[in-house]
N, C-alpha and C positions, 0 to 999 in steps of 0.2 A: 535610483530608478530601476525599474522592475528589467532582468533583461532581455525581454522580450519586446517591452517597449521600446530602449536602445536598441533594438535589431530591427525594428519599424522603424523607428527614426530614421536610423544610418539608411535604412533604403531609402526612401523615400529622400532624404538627399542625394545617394546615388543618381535619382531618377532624374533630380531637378539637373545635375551635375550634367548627365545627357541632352536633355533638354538645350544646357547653353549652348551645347554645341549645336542644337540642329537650330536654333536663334541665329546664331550668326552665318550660318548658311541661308538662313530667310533674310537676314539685312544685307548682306553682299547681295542678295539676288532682286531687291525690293520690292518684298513680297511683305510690304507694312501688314497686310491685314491679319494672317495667319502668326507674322510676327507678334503682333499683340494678343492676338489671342493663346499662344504658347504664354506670351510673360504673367496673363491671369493664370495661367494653372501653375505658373512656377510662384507667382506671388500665394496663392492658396495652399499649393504644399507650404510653404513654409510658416505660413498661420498653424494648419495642423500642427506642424512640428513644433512650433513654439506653445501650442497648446498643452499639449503631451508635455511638455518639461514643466510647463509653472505645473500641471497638475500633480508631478513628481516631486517636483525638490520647489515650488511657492514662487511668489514673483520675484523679479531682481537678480537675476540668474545672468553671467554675462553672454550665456550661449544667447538668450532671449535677446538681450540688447542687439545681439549683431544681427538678430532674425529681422529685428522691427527696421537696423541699416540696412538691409537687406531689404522687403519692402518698398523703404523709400526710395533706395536705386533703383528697383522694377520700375516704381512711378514713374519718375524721371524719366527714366528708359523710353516708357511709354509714352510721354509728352512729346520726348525729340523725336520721336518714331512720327506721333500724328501731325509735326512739325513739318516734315519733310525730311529730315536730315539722316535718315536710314544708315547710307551709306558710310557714315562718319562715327560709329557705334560701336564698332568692334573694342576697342580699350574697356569699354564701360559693362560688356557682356565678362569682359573677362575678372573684370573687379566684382562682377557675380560669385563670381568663383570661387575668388580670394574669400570673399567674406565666406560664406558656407565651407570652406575650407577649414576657415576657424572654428567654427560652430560643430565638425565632425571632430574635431580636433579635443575641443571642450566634452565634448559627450562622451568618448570614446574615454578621454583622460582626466578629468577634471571633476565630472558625475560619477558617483561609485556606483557598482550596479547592485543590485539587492535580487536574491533570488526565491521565489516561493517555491516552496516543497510543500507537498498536502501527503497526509495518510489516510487510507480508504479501508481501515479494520470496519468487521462488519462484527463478531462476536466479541463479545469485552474477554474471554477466557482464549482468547486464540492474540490477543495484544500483545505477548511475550513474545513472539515473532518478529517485531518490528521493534518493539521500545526500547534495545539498545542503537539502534539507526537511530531512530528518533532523539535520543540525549545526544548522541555524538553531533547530529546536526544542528540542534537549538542551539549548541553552546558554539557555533560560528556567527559571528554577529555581521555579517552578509549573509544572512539565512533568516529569511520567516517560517517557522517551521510548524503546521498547521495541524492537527487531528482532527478529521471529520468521522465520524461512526456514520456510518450507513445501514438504512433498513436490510431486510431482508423478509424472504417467506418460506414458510412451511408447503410443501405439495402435497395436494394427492395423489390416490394410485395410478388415478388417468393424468398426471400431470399439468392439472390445474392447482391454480394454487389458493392456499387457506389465508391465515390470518396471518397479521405484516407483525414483525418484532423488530423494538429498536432500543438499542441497550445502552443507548447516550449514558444515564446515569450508573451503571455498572463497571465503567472504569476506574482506576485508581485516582486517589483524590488530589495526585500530584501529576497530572496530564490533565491539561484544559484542552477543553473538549470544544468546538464547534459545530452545532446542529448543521444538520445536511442542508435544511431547508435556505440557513440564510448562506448557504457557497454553494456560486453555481461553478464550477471548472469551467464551464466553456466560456463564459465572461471571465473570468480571471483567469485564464490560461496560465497555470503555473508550471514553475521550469521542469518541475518531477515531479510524479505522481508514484508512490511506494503503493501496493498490493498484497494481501497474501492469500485470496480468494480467487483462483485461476480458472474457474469453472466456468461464467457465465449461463448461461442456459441449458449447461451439459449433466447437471447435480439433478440424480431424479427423488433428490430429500428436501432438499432448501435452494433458493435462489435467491440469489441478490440482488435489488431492483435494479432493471434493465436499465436505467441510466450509470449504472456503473457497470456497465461489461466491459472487459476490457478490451474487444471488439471497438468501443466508441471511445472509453478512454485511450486510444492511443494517438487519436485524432485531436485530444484537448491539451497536450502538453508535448513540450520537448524532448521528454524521458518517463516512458514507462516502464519501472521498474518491479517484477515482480519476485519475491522471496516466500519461499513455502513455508507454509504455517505448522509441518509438521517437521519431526529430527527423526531419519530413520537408522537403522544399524548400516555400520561400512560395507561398502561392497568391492566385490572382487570387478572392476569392469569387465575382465577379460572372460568371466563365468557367463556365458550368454543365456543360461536359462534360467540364473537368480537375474537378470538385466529382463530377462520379458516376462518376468514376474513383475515387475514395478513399471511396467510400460503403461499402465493406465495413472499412476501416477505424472506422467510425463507429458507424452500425448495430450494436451489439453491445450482449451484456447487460450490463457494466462500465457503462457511459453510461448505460443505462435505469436501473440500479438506485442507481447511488449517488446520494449527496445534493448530492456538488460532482464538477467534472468541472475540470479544469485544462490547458490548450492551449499551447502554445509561443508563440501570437501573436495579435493581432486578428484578423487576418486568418484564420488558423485559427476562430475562434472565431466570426465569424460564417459560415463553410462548416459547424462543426456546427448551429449552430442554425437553417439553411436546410435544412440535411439530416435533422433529427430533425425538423422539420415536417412537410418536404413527409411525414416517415414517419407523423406521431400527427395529425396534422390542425391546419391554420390557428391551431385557437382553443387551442393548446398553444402560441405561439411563445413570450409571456411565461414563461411555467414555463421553457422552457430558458431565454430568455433572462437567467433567474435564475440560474439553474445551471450554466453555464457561463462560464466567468473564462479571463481571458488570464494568462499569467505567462510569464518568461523561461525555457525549457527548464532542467530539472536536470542534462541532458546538457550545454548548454551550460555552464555553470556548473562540472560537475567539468571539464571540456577547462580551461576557460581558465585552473584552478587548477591543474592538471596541466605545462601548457606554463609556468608559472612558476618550475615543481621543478624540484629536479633528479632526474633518472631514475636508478635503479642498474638494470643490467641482465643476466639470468641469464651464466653464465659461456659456456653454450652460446651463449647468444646472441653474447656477445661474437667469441668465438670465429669464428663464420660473418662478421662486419662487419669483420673487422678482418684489412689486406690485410699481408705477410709483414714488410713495411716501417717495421709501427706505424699507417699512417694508415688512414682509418675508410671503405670504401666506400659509395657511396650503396645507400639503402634503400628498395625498392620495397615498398610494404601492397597486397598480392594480394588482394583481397576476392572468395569467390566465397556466391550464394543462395540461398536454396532455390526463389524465384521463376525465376531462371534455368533452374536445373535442371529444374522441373516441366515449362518451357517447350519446351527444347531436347533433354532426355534424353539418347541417346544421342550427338549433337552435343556438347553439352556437357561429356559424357565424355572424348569425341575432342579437345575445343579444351582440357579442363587438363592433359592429356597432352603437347599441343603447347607450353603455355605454359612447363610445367616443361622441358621439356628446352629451349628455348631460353635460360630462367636457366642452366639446368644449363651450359649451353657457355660462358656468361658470368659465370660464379659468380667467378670471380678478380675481376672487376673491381663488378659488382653483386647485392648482397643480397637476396633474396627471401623475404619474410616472409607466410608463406602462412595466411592467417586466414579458414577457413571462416564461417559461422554458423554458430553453435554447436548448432544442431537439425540439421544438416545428414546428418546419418546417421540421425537416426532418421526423417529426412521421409521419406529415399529408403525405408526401409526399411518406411514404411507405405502413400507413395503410389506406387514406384515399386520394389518389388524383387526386379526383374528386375536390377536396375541395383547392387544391395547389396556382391556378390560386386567386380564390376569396380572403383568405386570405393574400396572398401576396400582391395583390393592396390593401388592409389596411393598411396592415404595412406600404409599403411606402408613401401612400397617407398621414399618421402620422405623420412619420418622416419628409417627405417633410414639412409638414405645419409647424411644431416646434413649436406649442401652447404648447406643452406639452413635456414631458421625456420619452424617449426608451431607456431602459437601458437593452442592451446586453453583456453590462461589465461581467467579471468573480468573482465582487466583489460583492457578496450576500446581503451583513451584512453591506454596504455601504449603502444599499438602505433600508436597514431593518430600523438601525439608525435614520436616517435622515427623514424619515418620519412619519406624525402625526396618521396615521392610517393606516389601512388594507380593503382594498372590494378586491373582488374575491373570487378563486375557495377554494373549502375545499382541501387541501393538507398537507403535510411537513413543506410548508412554515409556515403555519399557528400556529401550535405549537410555532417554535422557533419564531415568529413577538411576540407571547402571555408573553414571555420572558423579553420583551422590557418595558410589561405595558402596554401599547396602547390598543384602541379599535379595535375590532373586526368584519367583518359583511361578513357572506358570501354569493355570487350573486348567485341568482337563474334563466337561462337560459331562464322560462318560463314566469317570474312577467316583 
């Protein structure tokens, strides 16, 4: 049984439990009428309740048997009440009791509770955030553990929004996936709802339909729990001008509203709850200090499971790595962001023009594996497009040629892997590639 539905039960006995007693203050005082009509709402709670159970665990349940004894004592009850005999009634209110007694007894002990947990990924390349949670919880069998992919949109520059994307089939093919359409959370209220999309209506690129904010999901479950989708480099907490450097990271309604908040590190963890003070005031540090937990990145977590596979890799791909000889060139992970971009614009433009044909002239001897962020078209296109037109004949003029690798895959850590180094933007990425060992070097727009 679900336990949220044991936590309705059990009240709803509670209440009936009240009830006897203001019963037998109405038969001591004989006050038949009111009497009886208390024992109709205490006979219909306990239909409810015995509803609720065969719906859970089927008919033949012995909590149910004692519900239906239960019932036929109300009856009774009720007869000697219209009988006259009020006053004589007390024993039989209290063998109410005894039997629902049993019946919290049986629920509480005898019913195992089974728990839903849902996941609310909205980009299939941002799932490595959560899918080590995710394995650790399927494999409790008091656990239904649930993946919903939820739509999302593109905005314009005035903050309306464009066309809806939904990446149901772009997850791996070993995570069963359930459409959003057929789970509603607010009917199924399950016990935790996982997040790693904090923004709700505050992202002036993409939004997440407004049925998932987690403004409303914190209202549909008994834990909302959100974990950031990205791994940043460690911080010093006590450096308060790298700490309000990442306060737009932090500051968000993901944090305010969920019930747990979960960090990559200690050290993470008290920069948020330095920084969620100095936001709500002093006599708040406890509350977050409650609410925020360190735990080891889930990013982390799939990398190091990744780098222990073995990789199979598109033919294309192959194909570009592999020099006339048989043997395998090395592989540059070109990362470019939309942080870059914002910054540099048309610079920016100019320096991946330069990068790529420098590969290009080198392409015999090194591989170039060009991995946007995956928002990278639509940022420019809401915060910057003037710029839409130009960068897009790059990309395809890239892809067209195939000297090289565009990897728009949702698989991060594929490309992290497999590759002998790192050039590009300063980001996210950059930390967790630092993970792998590998060299480092980040491009400067203006050299």
């Amino acid at each position: 049984m679900r336990k949220h539905v044991k936590d309705r039960c059990l009240g709803i006995l509670n209440v009936l439990e009240e009830a006897h007693g203001e019963l037998i203050d109405l038969i001591e005082k004989g006050d038949a009428a009111n009497a009886a009509d208390t024992l109709s709402q205490c006979q219909q709670g306990a239909v409810t309740v015995g509803e609720a159970i065969e719906a859970s665990e089927g008919e033949g349940t012995e909590e149910v048997h004692l519900l239906e004894e239960y019932c036929e004592a109300v009856w009774q009850l009720s007869e000697e009440l219209n009988g006259g005999r009020a006053l004589s009634l007390r024993d039989a209110v209290e063998k109410l009791s005894l039997i629902l007694k049993g019946v919290s007894e049986g629920i509480m002990n005898r019913i195992p509770t089974q728990r839903e947990v849902v996941f609310l990924p909205y980009k299939a390349s941002m799932w490595d955030s959560l899918e080590s949670v995710w394995k650790k919880i399927s494999g409790d069998p008091a656990v239904t553990a649930i993946v919903v992919p939820i739509p999302y949109f593109d905005k314009n520059p005035d903050g309306t929004v464009r066309e809806m994307h939904y990446e149901l089939d772009l997850f791996p093919e070993h995570v069963p996936v359930t459409d959003y359409r057929s789970y509603d959370p607010e009917e199924k209220h399950p016990e935790a709802i996982y997040i790693h999309n904090p923004y709700d209506e505050a992202n002036h690129v993409t939004t997440i339909h407004p049925d998932y904010y987690s403004s409303r999901l914190k209202n549909l479950t008994d834990e909302l729990i959100y974990i950031p989708y990205f791994f940043l480099q460690e911080i010093d907490p006590d450096d308060q001008q790298t700490v309000r450097a990442f306060e737009h990271f932090i500051t968000v309604p993901g944090v305010m509203n969920a019930h747990r908040v979960i960090v990559q590190s200690e050290a993470w963890r008290k920069a948020y709850i330095d920084v969620m003070t100095r936001y709500t005031g002093e006599k708040t540090r406890s509350y977050w200090e409650h609410k925020i937990e360190a735990g080891k990145s889930p990013k982390i977590e799939r990398l190091e499971e990744m780098m222990k596979s073995d990789i199979s890799l598109p033919d294309d791909w192959l194909s570009v790595i592999s020099k006339p000889d048989g043997k395998r060139k090395k592989m540059i992970f070109y990362n470019t962001v939309v942080t870059a971009m914002l910054a540099n614009r048309e610079a920016m433009i100019e320096k991946i023009c330069r990068v790529l044909e420098v590969f290009k002239e080198n392409a015999g001897e090194v591989a170039l594996l060009w991995r946007p962020h995956p928002l990278m078209e639509a940022t420019i296109a809401s915060m910057t497009p003037e710029l839409s037109d130009k960068y897009r004949k790059i990309v395809d003029s890239y892809r067209r040629e195939g000297w090289g690798i565009y990897d728009d895959s949702p698989d991060l850590d594929r490309a992290l892997v497999v590759s002998d180094a790192y050039y590009g933007d300063l980001s996210s990425v950059v930390w967790l590639f630092k993970e792998t060992g590998k060299p480092v070097m980040i491009q400067n727009c203006d050299v």
